[in-house]
BAKOL-205315 format. One record per atom (N, C-alpha, C): x, y, z; atom name; residue number from 1. Coordinates in pm, whole numbers, plus 50000, padded with zeros to 5 digits. Layout:
{r {X Y Z} "CA" NUM}
...
END
This chain:
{r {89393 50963 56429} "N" 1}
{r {89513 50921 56355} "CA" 1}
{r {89503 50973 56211} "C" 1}
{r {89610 51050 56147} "N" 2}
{r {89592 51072 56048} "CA" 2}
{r {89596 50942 55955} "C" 2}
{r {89598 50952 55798} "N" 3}
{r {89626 50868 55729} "CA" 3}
{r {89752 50843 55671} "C" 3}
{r {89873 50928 55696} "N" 4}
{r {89987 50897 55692} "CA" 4}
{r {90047 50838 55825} "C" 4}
{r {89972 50809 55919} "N" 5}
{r {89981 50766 56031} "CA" 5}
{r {89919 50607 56088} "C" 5}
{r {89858 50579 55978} "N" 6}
{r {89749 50484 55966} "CA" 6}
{r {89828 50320 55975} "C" 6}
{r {89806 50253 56007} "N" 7}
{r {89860 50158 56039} "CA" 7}
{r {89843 50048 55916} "C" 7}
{r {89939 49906 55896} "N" 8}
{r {89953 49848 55701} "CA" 8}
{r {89779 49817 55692} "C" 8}
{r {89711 49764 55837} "N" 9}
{r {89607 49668 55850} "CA" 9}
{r {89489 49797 55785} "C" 9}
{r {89478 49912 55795} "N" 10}
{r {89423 49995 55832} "CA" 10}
{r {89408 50075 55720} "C" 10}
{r {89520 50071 55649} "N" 11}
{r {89552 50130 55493} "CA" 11}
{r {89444 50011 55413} "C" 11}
{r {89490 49876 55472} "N" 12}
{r {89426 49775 55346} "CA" 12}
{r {89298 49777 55334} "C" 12}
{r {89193 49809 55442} "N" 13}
{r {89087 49812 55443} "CA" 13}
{r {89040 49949 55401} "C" 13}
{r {89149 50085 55414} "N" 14}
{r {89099 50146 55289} "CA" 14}
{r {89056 50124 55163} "C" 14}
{r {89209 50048 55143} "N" 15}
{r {89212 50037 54963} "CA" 15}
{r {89130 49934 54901} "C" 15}
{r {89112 49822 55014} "N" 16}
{r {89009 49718 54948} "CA" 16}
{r {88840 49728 54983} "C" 16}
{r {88801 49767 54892} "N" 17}
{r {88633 49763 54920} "CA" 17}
{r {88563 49638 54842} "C" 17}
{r {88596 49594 54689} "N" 18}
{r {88512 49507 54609} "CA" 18}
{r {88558 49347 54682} "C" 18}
{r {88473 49302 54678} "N" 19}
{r {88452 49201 54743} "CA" 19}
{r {88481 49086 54683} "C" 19}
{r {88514 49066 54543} "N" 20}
{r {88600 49020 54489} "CA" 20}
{r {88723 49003 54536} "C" 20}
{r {88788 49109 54513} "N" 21}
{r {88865 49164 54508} "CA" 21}
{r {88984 49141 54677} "C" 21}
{r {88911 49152 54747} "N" 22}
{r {88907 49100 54909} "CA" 22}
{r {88963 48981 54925} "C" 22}
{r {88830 48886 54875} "N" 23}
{r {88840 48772 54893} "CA" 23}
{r {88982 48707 54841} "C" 23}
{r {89058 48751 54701} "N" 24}
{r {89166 48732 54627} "CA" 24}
{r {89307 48738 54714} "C" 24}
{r {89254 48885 54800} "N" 25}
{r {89379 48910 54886} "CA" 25}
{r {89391 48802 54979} "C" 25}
{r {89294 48770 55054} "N" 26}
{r {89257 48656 55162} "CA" 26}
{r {89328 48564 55119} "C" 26}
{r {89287 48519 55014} "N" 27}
{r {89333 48377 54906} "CA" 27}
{r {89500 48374 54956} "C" 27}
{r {89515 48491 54906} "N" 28}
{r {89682 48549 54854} "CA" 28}
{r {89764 48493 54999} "C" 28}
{r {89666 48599 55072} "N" 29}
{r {89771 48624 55192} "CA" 29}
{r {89788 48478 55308} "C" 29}
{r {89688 48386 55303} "N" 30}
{r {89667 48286 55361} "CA" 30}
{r {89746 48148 55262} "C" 30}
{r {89747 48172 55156} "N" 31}
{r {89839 48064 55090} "CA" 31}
{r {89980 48099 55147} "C" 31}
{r {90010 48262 55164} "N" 32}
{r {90184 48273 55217} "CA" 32}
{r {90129 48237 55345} "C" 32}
{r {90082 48271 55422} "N" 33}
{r {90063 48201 55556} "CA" 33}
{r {90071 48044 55592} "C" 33}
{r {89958 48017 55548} "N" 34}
{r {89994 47810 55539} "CA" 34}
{r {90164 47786 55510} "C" 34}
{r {90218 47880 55442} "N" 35}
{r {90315 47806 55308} "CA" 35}
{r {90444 47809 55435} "C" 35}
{r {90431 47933 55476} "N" 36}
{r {90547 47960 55604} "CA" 36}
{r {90484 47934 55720} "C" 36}
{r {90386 47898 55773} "N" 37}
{r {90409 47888 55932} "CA" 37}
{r {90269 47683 55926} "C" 37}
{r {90215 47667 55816} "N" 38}
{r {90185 47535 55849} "CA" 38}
{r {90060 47572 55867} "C" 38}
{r {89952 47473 55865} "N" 39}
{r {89780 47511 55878} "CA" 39}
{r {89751 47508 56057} "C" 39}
{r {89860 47443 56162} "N" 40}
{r {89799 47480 56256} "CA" 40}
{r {89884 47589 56319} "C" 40}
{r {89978 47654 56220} "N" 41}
{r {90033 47751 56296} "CA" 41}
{r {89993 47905 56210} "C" 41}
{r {89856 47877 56224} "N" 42}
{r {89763 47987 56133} "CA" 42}
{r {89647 48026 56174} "C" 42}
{r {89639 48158 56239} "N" 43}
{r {89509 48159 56275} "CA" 43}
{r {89376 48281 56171} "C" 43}
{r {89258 48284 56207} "N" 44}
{r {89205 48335 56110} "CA" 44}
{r {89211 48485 56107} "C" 44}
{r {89227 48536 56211} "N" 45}
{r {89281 48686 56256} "CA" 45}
{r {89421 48748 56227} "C" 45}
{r {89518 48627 56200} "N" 46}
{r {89648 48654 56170} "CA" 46}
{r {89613 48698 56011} "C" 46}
{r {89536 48597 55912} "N" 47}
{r {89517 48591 55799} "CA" 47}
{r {89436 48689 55780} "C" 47}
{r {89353 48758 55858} "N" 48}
{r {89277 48909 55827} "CA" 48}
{r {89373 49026 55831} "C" 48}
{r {89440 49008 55917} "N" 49}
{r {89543 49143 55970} "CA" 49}
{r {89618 49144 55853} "C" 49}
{r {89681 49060 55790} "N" 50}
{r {89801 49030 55676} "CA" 50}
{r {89711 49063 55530} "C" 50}
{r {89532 49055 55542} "N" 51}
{r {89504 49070 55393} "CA" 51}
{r {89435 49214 55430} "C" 51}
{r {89458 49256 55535} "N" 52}
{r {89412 49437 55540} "CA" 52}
{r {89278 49425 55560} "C" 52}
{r {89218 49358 55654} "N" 53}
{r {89037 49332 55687} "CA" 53}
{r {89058 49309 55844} "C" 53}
{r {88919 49364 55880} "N" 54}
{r {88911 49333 56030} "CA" 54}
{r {88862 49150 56056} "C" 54}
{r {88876 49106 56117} "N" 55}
{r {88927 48905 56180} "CA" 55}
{r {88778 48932 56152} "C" 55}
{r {88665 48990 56189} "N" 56}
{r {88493 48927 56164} "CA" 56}
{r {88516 48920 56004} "C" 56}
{r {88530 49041 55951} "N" 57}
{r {88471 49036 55800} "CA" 57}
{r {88527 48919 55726} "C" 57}
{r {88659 48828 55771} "N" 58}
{r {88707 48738 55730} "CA" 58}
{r {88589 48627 55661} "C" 58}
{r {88474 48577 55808} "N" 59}
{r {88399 48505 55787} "CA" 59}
{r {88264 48546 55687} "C" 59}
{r {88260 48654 55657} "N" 60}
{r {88207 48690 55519} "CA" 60}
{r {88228 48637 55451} "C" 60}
{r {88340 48592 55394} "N" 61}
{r {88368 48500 55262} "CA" 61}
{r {88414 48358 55241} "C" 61}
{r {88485 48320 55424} "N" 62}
{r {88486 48213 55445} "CA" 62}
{r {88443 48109 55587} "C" 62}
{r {88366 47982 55602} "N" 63}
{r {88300 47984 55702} "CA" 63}
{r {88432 47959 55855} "C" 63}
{r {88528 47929 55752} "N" 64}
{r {88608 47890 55899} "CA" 64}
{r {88793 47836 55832} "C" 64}
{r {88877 47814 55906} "N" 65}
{r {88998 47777 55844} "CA" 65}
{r {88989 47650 55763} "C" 65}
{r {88924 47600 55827} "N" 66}
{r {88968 47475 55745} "CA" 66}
{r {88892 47505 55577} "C" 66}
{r {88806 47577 55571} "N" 67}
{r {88737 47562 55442} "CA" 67}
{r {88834 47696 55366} "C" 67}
{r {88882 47766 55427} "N" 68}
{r {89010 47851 55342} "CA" 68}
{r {89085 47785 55291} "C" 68}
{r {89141 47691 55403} "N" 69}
{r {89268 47623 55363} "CA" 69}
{r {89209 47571 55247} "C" 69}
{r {89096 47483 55195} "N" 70}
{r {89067 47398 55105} "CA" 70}
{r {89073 47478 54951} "C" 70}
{r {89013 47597 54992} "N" 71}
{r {89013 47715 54894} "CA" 71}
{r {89189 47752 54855} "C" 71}
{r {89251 47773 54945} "N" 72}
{r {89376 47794 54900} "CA" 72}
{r {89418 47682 54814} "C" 72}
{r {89431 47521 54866} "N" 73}
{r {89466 47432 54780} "CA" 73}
{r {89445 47431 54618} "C" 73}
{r {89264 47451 54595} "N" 74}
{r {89238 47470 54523} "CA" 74}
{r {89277 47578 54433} "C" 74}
{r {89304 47675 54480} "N" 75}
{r {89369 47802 54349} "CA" 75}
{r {89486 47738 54297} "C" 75}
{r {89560 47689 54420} "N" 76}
{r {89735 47602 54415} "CA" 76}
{r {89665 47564 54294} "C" 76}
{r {89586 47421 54301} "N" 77}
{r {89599 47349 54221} "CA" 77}
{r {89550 47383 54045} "C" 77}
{r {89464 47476 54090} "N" 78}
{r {89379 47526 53926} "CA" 78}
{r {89497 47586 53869} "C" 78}
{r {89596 47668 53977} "N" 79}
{r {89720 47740 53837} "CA" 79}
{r {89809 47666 53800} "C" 79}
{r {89813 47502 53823} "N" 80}
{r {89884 47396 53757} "CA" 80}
{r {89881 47377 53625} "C" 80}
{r {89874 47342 53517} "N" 81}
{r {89854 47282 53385} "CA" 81}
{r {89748 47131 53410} "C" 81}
{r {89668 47138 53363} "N" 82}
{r {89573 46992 53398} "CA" 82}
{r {89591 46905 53269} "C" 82}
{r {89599 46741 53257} "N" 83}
{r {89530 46705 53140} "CA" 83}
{r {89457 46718 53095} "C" 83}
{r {89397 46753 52955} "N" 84}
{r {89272 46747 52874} "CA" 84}
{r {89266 46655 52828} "C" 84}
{r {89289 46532 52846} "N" 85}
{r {89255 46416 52748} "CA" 85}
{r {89368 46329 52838} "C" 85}
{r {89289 46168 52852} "N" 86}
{r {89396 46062 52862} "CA" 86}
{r {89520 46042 52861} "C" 86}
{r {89523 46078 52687} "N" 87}
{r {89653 46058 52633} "CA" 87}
{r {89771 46222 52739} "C" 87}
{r {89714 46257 52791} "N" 88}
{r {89795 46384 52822} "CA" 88}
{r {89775 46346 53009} "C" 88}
{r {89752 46241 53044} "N" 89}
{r {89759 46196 53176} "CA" 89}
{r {89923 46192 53248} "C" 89}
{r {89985 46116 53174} "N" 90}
{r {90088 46089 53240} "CA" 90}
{r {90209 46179 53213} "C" 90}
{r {90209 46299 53127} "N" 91}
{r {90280 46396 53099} "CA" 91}
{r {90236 46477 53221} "C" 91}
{r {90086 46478 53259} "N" 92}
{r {90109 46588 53388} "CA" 92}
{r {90130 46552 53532} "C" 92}
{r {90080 46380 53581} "N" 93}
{r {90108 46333 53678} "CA" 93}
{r {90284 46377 53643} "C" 93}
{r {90373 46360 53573} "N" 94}
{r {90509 46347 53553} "CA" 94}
{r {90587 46552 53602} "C" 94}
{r {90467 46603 53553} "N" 95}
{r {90536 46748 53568} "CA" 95}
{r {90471 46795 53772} "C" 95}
{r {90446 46673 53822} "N" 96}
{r {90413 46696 53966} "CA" 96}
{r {90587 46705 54048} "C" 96}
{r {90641 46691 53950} "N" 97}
{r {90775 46686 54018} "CA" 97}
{r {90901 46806 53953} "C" 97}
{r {90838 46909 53876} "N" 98}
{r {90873 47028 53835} "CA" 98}
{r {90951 47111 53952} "C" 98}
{r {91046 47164 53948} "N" 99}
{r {91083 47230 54044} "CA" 99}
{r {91003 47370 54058} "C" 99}
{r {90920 47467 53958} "N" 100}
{r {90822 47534 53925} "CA" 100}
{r {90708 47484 54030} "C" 100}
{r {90689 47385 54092} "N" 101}
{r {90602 47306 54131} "CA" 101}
{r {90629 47289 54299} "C" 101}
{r {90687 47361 54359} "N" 102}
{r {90716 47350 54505} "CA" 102}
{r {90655 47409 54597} "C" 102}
{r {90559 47500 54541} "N" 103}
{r {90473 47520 54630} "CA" 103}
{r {90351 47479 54627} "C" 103}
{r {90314 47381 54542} "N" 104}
{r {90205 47284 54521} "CA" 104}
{r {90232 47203 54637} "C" 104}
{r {90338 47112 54602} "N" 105}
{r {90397 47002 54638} "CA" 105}
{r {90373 47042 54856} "C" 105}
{r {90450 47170 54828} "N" 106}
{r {90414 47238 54972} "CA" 106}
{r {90296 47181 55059} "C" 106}
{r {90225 47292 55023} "N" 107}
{r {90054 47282 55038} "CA" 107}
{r {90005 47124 55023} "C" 107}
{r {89982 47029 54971} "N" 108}
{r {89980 46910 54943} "CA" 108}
{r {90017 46830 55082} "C" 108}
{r {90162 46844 55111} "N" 109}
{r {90217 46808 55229} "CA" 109}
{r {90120 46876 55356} "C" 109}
{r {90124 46951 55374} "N" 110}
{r {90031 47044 55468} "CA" 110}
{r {89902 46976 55499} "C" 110}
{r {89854 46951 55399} "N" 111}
{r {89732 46926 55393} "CA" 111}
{r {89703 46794 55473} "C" 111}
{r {89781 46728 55441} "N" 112}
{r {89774 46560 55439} "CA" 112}
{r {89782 46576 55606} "C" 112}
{r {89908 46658 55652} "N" 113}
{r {89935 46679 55816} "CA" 113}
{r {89846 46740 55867} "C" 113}
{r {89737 46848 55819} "N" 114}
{r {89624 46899 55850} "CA" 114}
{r {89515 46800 55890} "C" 114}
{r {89499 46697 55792} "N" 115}
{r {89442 46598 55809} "CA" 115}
{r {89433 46500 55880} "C" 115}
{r {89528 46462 55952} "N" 116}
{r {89581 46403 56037} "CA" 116}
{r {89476 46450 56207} "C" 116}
{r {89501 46561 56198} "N" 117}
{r {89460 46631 56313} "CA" 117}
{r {89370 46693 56344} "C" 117}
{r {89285 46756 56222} "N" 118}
{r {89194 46849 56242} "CA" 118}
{r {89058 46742 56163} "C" 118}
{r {88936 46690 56206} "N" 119}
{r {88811 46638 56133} "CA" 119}
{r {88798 46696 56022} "C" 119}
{r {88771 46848 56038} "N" 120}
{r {88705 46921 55902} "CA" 120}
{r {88795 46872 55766} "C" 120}
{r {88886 46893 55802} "N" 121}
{r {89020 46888 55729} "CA" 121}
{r {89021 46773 55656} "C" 121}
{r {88991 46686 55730} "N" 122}
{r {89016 46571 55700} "CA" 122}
{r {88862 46536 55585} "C" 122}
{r {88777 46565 55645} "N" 123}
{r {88641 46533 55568} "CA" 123}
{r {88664 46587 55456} "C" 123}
{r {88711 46707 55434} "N" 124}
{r {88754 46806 55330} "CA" 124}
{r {88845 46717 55224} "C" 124}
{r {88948 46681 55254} "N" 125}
{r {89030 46601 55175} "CA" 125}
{r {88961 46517 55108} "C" 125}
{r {88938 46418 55196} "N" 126}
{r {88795 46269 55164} "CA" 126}
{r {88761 46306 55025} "C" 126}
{r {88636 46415 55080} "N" 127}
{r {88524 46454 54978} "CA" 127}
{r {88624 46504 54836} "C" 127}
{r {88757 46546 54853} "N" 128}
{r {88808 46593 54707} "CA" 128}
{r {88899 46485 54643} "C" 128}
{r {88937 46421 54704} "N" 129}
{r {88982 46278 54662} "CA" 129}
{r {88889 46187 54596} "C" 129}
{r {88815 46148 54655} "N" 130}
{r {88701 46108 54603} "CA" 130}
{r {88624 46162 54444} "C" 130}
{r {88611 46288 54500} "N" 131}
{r {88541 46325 54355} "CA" 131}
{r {88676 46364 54236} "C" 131}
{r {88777 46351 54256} "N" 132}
{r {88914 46345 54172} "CA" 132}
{r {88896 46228 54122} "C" 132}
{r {88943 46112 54200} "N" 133}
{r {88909 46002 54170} "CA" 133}
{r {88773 45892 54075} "C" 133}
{r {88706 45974 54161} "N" 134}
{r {88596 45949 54041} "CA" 134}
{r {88548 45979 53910} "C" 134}
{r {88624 46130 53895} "N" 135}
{r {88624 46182 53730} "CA" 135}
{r {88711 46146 53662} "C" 135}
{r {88870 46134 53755} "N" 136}
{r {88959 46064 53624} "CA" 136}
{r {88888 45912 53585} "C" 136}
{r {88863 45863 53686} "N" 137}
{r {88773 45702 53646} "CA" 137}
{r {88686 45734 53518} "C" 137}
{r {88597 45781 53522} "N" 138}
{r {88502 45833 53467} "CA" 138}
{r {88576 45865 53299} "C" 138}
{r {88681 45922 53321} "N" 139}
{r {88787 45953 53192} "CA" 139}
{r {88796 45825 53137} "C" 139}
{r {88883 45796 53187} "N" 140}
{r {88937 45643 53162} "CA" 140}
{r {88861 45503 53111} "C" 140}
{r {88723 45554 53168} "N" 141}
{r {88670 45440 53137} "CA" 141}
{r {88573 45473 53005} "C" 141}
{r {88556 45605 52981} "N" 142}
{r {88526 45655 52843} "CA" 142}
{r {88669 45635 52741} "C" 142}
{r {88776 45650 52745} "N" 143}
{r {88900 45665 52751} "CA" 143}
{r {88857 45485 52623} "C" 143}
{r {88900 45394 52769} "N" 144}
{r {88876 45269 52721} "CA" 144}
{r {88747 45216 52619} "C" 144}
{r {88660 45258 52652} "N" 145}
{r {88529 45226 52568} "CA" 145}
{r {88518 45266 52434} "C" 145}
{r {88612 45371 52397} "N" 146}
{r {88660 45396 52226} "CA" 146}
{r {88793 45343 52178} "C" 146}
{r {88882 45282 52269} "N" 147}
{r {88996 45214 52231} "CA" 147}
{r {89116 45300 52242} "C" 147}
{r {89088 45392 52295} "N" 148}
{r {89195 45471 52341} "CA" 148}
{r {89328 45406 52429} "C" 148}
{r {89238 45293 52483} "N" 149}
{r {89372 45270 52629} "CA" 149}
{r {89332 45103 52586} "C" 149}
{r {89453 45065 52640} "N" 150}
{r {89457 44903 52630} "CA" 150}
{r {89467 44815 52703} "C" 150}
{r {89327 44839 52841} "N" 151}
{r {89357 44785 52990} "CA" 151}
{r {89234 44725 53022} "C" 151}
{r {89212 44598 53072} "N" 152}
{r {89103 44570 53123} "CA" 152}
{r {89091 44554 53281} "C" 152}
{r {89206 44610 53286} "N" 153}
{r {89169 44678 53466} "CA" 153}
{r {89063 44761 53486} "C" 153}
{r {89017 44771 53616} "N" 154}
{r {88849 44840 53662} "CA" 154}
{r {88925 45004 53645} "C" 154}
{r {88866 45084 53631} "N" 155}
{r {88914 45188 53585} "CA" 155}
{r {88908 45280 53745} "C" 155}
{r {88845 45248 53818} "N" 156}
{r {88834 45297 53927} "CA" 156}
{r {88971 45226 54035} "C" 156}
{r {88992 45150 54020} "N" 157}
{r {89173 45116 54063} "CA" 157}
{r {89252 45151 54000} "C" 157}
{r {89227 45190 53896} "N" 158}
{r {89353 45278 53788} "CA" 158}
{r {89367 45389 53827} "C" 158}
{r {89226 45510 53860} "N" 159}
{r {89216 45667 53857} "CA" 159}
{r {89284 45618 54056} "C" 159}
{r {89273 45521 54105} "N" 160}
{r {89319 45525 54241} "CA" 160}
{r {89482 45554 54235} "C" 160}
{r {89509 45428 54177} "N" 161}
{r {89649 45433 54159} "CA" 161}
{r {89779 45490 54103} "C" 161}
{r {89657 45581 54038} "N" 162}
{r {89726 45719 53918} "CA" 162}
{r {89708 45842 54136} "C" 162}
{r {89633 45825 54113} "N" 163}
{r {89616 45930 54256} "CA" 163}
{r {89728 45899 54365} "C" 163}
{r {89781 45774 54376} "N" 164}
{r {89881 45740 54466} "CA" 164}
{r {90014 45774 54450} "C" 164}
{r {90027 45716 54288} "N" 165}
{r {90122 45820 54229} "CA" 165}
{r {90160 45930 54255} "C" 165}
{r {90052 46054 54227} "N" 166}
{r {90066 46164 54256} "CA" 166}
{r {90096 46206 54354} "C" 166}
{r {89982 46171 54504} "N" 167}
{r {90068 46170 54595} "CA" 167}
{r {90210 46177 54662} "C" 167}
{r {90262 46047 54621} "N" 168}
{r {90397 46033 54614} "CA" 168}
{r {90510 46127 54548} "C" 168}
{r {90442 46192 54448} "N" 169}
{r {90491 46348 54405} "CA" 169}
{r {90532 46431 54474} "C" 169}
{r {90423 46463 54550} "N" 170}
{r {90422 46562 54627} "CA" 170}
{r {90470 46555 54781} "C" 170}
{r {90527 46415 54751} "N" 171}
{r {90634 46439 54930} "CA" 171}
{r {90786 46395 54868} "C" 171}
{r {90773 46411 54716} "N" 172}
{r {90952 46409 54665} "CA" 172}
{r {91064 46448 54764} "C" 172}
{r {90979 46623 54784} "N" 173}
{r {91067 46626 54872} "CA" 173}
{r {91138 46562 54975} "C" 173}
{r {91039 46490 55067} "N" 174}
{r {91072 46420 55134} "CA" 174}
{r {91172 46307 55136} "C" 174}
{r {91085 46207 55002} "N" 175}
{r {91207 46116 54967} "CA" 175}
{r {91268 46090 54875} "C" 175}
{r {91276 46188 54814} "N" 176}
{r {91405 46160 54733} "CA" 176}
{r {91441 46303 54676} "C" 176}
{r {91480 46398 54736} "N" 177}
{r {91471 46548 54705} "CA" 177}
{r {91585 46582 54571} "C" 177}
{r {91656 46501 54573} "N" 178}
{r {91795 46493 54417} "CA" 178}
{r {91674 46472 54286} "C" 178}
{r {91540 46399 54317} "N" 179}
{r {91455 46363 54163} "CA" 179}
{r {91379 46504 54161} "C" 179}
{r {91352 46620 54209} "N" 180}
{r {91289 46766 54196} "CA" 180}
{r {91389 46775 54064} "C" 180}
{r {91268 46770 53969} "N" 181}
{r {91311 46901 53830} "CA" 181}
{r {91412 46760 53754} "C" 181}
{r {91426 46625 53803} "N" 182}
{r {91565 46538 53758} "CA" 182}
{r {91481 46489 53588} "C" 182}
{r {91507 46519 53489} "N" 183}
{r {91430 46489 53346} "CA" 183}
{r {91430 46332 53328} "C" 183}
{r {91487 46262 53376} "N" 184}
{r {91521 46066 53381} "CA" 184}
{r {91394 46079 53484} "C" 184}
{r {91416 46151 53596} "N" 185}
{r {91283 46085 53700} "CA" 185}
{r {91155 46097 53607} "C" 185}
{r {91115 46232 53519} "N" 186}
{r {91005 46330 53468} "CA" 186}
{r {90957 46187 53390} "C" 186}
{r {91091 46135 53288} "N" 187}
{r {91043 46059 53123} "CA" 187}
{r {91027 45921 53206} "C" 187}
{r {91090 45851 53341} "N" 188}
{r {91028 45725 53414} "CA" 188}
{r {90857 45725 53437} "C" 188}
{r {90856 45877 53534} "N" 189}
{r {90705 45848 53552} "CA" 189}
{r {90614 45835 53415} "C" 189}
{r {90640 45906 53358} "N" 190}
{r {90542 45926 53217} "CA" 190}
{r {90551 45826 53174} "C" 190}
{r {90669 45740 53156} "N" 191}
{r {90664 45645 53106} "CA" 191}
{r {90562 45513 53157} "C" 191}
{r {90589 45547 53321} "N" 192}
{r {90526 45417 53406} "CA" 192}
{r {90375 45418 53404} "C" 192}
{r {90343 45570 53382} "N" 193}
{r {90167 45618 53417} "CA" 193}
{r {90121 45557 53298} "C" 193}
{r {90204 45554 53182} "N" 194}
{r {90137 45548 53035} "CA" 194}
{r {90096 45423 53006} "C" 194}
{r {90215 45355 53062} "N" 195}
{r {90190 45160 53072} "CA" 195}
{r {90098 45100 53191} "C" 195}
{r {90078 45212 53283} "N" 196}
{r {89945 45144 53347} "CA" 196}
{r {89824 45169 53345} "C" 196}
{r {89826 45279 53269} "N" 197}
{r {89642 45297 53213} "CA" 197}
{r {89649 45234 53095} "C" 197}
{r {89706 45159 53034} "N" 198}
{r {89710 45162 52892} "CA" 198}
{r {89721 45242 52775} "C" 198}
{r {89802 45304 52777} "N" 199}
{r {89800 45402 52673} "CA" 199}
{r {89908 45324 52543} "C" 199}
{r {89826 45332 52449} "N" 200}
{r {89961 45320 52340} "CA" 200}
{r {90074 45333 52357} "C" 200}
{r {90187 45272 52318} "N" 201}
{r {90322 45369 52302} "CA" 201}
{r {90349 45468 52153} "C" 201}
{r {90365 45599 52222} "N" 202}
{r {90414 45659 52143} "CA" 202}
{r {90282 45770 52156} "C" 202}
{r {90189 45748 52238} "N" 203}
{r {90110 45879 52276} "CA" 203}
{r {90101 45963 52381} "C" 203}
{r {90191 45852 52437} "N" 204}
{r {90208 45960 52594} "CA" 204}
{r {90269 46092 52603} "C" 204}
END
């Protein structure tokens, strides 16, 4: 076969050699995958063929779907805006409902239904909930110990209930799809997150 003859799968594994570089496409091409066909309507050979690699070399960089999928979430979530500080908590739980924000919100949903069905998946979630949960705690309760916040709630039912919140973000779609991007829904939550960790008014 020549190389103007070469097939898309066949070109990509020309052009991609750094292994970096690979792995990024993988990332790429498996977040549009999850995003349009769902985590069990994804297989790991579909997601090789689409990032220009043969289905073995896939497991070079990852041990199996479910730990992609987790990897995909994670990029989702790192190109979000995060709080740096307390006081900047409930401004970003509040921008979970950005219309900019729908393919978070996506993936999120996915996940939860992934979970449902698949163990790994599910253990996967656990273990990142958990350690979410435990660092915003961890915030909060440093947060409180300089007078930052004005709550003598356990701080570990707070970083829970800030997490439930969020949650609930991310199936807007679901119920109540008119509050995507609505600025009254944005300045409620911020408002509500700010009065239940304790935050001053007027720092949220």
């Amino acid at each position: 076969m020549t190389e103007g003859s070469q097939t898309p799968a066949e070109a990509g594994r020309r052009r991609v050699r750094d292994p970096a570089s690979t792995r990024a496409r993988i990332l790429a091409e498996a977040e549009r995958l999850f995003a349009e066909r769902g985590f069990a309507g994804v297989s790991m050979p579909a997601i090789a063929e689409a990032a220009g690699i043969t289905p073995g070399a896939i497991y070079k960089h990852f041990d199996g779907k479910a730990e992609l999928f987790f990897h995909v979430i994670r990029r989702t979530v790192e190109a979000t805006p995060q709080p740096t500080t307390e006081a900047s908590l409930p401004a970003a739980v509040a921008a979970y409902a950005a219309k900019p924000l729908k393919r978070l919100r996506q993936m999120a949903v996915e996940v939860h239904y992934a979970a449902a069905k698949d163990p790994q998946v599910r253990r996967l979630l656990r273990r990142s909930l958990d350690a979410n949960i435990a660092a915003m705690a961890d915030g909060l309760a440093g947060a409180r110990a300089v007078g930052a916040l004005d709550t003598d709630a356990d701080p570990r039912l707070l970083a829970t209930a800030v997490m439930v919140f969020i949650m609930g973000q991310m199936h807007l779609e679901t119920l109540a799809p008119q509050l995507v991007g609505d600025p009254a829904w944005r300045a409620l939550v911020e408002d509500r997150i700010a009065a239940m960790v304790g935050l001053p008014r007027g720092e949220a």
